[in-house]
Every structure is written in C-alpha cells, then in structure tokens.
N, C-alpha and C positions, 0 to 999 in steps of 0.2 A: 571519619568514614573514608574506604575510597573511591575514587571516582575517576572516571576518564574524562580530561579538562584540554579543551581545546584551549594553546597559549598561544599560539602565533597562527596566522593562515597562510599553509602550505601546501604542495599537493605532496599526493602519495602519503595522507596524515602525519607529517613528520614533523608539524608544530602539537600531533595528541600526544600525553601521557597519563599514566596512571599515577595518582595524586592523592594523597592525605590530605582530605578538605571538611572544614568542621562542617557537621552536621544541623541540619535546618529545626528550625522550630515552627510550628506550626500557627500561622494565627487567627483569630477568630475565623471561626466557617470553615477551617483548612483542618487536615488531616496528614500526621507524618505515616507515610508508608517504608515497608521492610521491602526491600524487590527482591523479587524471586527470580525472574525473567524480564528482559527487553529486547526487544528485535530491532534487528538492523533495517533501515528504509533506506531509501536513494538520496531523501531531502537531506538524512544524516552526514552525506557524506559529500554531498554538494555545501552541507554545511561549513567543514572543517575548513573548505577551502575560498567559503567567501563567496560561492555561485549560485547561494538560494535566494528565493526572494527576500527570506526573513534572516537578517544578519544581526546575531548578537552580539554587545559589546564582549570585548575579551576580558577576562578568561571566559570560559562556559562551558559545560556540561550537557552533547547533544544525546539526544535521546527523547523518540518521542512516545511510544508504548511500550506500557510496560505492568506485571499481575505484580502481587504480591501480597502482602496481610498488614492490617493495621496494625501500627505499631502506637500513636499516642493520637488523643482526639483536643483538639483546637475546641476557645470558646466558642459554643455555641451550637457545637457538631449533635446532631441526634440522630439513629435513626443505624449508627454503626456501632462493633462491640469491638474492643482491642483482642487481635487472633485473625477477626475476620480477612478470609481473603478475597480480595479486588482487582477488578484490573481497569486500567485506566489508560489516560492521555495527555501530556504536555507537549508545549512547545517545544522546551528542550527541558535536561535535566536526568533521562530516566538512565543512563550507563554510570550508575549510581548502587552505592548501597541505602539509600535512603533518598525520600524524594518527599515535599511537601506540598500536598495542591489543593485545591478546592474540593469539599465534599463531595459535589456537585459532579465534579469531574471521575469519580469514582462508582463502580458497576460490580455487584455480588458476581464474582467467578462461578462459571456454570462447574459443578462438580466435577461434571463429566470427563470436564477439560485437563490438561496439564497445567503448569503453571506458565511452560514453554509456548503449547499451543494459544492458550489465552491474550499471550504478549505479541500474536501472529495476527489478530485481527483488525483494531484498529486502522492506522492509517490506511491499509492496502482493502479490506472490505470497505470500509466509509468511501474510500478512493472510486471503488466499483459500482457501488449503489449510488452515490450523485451522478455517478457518469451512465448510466446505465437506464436506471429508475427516473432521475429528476431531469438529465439533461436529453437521453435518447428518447426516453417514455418509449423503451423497450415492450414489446410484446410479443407474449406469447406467440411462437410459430414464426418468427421472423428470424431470419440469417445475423448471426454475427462474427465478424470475425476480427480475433482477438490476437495483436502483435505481442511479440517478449511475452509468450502465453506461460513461460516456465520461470519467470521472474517472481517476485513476491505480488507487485500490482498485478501482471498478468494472467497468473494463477486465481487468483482472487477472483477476476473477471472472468475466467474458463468456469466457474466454479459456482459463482453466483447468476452467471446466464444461464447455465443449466440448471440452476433449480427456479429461475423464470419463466423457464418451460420453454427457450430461445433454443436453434439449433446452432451450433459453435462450430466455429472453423478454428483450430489452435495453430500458431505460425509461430515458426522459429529459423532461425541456420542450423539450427543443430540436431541432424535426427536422432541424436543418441537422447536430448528432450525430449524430442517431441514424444519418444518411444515411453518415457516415464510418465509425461502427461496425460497420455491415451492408456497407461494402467491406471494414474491414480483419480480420474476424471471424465475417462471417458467421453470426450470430448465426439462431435456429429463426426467430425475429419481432420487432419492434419496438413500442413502444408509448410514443406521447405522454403523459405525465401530465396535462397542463394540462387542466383541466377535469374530472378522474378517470377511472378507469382499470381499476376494478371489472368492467366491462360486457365490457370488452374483451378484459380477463384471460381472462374467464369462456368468450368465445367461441371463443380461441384454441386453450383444453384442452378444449374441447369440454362445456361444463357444469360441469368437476372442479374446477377451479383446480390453484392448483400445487402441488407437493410442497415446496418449498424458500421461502423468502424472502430475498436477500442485502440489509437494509439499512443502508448510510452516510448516509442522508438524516434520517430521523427527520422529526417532527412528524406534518403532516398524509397522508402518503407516508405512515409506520409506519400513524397510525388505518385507512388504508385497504386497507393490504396486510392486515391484519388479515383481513379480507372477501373478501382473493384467495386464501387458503390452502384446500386439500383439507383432509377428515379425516385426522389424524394428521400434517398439515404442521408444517412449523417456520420459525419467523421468526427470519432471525438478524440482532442489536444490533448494526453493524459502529459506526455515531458517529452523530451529529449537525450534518451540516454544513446545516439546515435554518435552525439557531439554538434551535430549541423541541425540550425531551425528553420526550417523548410518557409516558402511562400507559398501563394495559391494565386492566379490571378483572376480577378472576378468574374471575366466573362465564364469559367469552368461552374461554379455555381448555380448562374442565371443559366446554364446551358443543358446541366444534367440535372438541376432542379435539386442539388444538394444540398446542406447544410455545414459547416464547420465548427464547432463548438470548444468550445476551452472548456477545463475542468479543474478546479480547485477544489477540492474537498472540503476541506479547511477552512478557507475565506467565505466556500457556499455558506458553512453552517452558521458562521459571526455575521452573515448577511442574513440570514433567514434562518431565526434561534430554532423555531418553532421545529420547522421543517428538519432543520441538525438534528433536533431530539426527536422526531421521531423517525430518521434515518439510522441513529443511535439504536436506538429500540425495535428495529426492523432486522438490522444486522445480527442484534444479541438474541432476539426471539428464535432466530433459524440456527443461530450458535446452539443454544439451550438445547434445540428438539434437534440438531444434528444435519441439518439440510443442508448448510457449507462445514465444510473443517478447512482450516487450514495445513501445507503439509511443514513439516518442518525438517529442513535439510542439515542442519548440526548446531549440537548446543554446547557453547562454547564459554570456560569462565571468562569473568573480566580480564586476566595477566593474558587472555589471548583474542583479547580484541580486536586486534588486526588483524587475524586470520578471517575473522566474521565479516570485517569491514573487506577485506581481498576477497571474498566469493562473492560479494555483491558488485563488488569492483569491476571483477575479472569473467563476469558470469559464468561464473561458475555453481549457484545456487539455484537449486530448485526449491522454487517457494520460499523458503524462514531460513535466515539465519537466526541465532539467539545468542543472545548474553546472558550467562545465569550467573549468581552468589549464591 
C-alpha cells in the first residue's frame, strides 16, 4: 500500500515521503480499514519534526483521523460488516491507504457526512469538548473568546460554544478569516488581534471581559488574554502555534481570581476512559443530528501531501485540510 512515512526528522517535512509499505493485518479485536479521508492536525506536523509530546520511533506514518470502510475483520471482531463505513482515531498511521486498529476505536460514519467531513472531527472537536465541557465547565450565557478561531482547533471551538448556547468572541490577524468565520459560524463578534485586543474585548462584554479563554496561540495572545478574563475566568493552554510558550506569574491569578488550565485531549481521555467515551459520544451525537459541522477548506490526494501539510503550516486553512485515496 502507499503511505506518507516520516524517515528522518526534519523541518519543512523534508525527511516525509510517499512509500510503498506492506500492508497491516489485523489482529485479534483489530479491524483493517480502506481510508477514504484523513485530516491534517497541528500534532501531525509537530510530529515529523520531533516537537510533540508523542515521538515515534522511525520510520512512521503520522496521521491521526481518519473515515473510511472496513475492509477485513480481525479475530474476534462483532458487531461490524466488511463495506461498512467508519471513522475513527489513532496515534499515528492514518496518511495511509490502509490502517489497522482496534474495533473499539472505530465509530459508524453519520450518513449525512462526507467521508472528508467525517475525518474533520476528531482530534479538533474532542480538542474542544475537554477544553470546554470538562476543563471550563462552560456555560450557557457566558463570554468566550476563541484565539486561531479559523484554524482546524479553533473552528471547532467557534463551533461547539455556539451550540453550548456560549456567546463567542472569534480572534484572528487576519480579517479576510475572520470575514469567513462570521459566514460560516456566526460567531457573537469578531476581533482582530494585530495591534491588541484588550480594549476591544473589554468593550464587547461590556466592561467584564470574558468568562472563558480558548488558547492554541500562546506567546504574546496568551500575555494578553490574561487581561481579557472576568473574575473567576479561565484560560485554557490548547498549544502554541505562536512559537513562544508564554509564563504567568502567580501573583496574576491570586489577583484576578483566574484560573489557567492545560488541555490534552488525548491524555484526558487515557486518564479518565469513561469520561473519553462519553466525550466521544457527545461529539458524534451533535455530528449525527448536525449541531457542529466541521468546514473543510481542500481535499487533497496523498501525491499532494504537502500542499495539506503547507496550509496548516502557513495558515492558510480555514478549518480541514484532508487527504483523500
């Protein structure tokens, strides 16, 4: 089969290529899938270069969502028919024509969906809903406002606080986003960053600031969101695609009575299965009946991989890139 296989770690992916790699078998409890679609994430490309937390040995296949239709069923598997389509989640593996995982780890594709749009939920909604649901215990009627709101996580969080019934602030540098955001989202308000964003925050909640902070940005975004939170607000750590990992010093906490929080998705749910599954099942229930969609900005085959991996790169992507076969 082929496969994009990270062989050395380099930037600008120029240890990935596309690779002729035998095909997996499936075993007990495991299921081999055909992929239809896999979307690009950020961890993917922190991957190739050796800067995520999870480093796999070399060679490897990143790729962590991804739809498609069973293709052979592993001893033991019930419950699926070879055809069905799924969409699912690994660590790595999914910028593949074939991918081998746990049953378990596999989810009946809502009809409705594409195969594209399907392979758009995962990491970046689960991303949203821990950060959101389990670490803000967001509610109803309260402010939030959402950094790299036109990114794949950020999108996700514009997306998923509006249907929490939250009122959204969307922030970017780039109005020509923000302008796409507020069609496809509808977002409470919009707010350019460039130049700061303090002033503006303040004016839109009327004095308060917000209740929430969703950041993937870090650096200078994180120092100033600092300043955008309400008493008893909370900041939440989603990454750093700024470059810079910002500080806090504590008296800023004990003073505006804030909170700071990290956010693993991933790590939440190997901590608390329970709770994973039914963040799982909370995300897909709203997928089904249509209350988030994800958007998907170009779907791209495998020989143009690195075009996918450069719009998330380069942000250039609103919402999904995709890999299809």
């Amino acid at each position: 089969m082929k496969a994009l296989v990270v062989e050395r770690l380099a930037p600008d992916f120029t240890g990935c290529a596309v690779r002729e790699v035998p095909t997996p078998t499936p075993g007990p409890g495991e299921v081999l899938v055909r992929i239809r679609a896999a979307s690009v994430n950020f961890p993917d490309l922190l991957m190739t270069r050796g800067e995520y937390q999870l480093k796999p040995d070399l060679p490897f296949t990143p790729g962590l969502d991804f739809a498609g239709e069973v293709a052979v069923l592993g001893e033991g598997v019930e419950g699926l028919e070879i055809g069905a389509a799924v969409v699912g989640g690994a660590r790595t593996g999914a910028f593949a024509q074939y991918i081998a995982v746990p049953a378990r780890a596999l989810k009946p594709k809502p009809a409705r969906l594409s195969f594209a749009e399907a392979a758009s939920y995962g990491a970046a909604y689960l991303t949203a809903r821990v950060a959101l649901a389990r670490r803000a215990n967001l509610q109803s009627g309260e402010w939030v406002l959402v950094h790299g709101a036109a990114g794949g996580v950020g999108l996700a969080a514009v997306d998923l606080a509006k249907a929490m019934g939250a009122k959204v602030i969307a922030a970017s540098a780039s109005d020509d986003k923000l302008a796409q955001v507020s069609r496809l989202y509808a977002p409470d308000a919009v707010v350019n960053v460039t130049g700061g964003f303090r002033d503006r925050v303040k004016e839109i909640t009327g004095g308060r600031g917000v209740d929430v902070v969703y950041d993937p940005v870090g650096g200078d975004v994180f120092d100033e969101s600092l300043r955008c939170l309400a008493f008893d607000g909370r900041l939440l750590v989603v990454g750093f695609a700024s470059g810079r990992i910002p500080t806090v010093s504590a008296n800023i906490p004990l003073i505006k009575g804030i909170s700071v929080m990290g956010v693993r998705a991933g790590e939440y749910s190997r901590q608390f299965p329970d709770r994973g599954a039914e963040d799982q099942a909370a995300v897909w229930t709203m997928a089904e009946a249509g209350t988030i969609r994800p958007h998907v900005h170009a779907e791209l085959p495998l020989e143009r991989w690195s075009e996918a991996f450069d719009l998330l790169a380069q942000r250039r992507v609103i919402g999904k890139a995709v890999v299809i076969f």
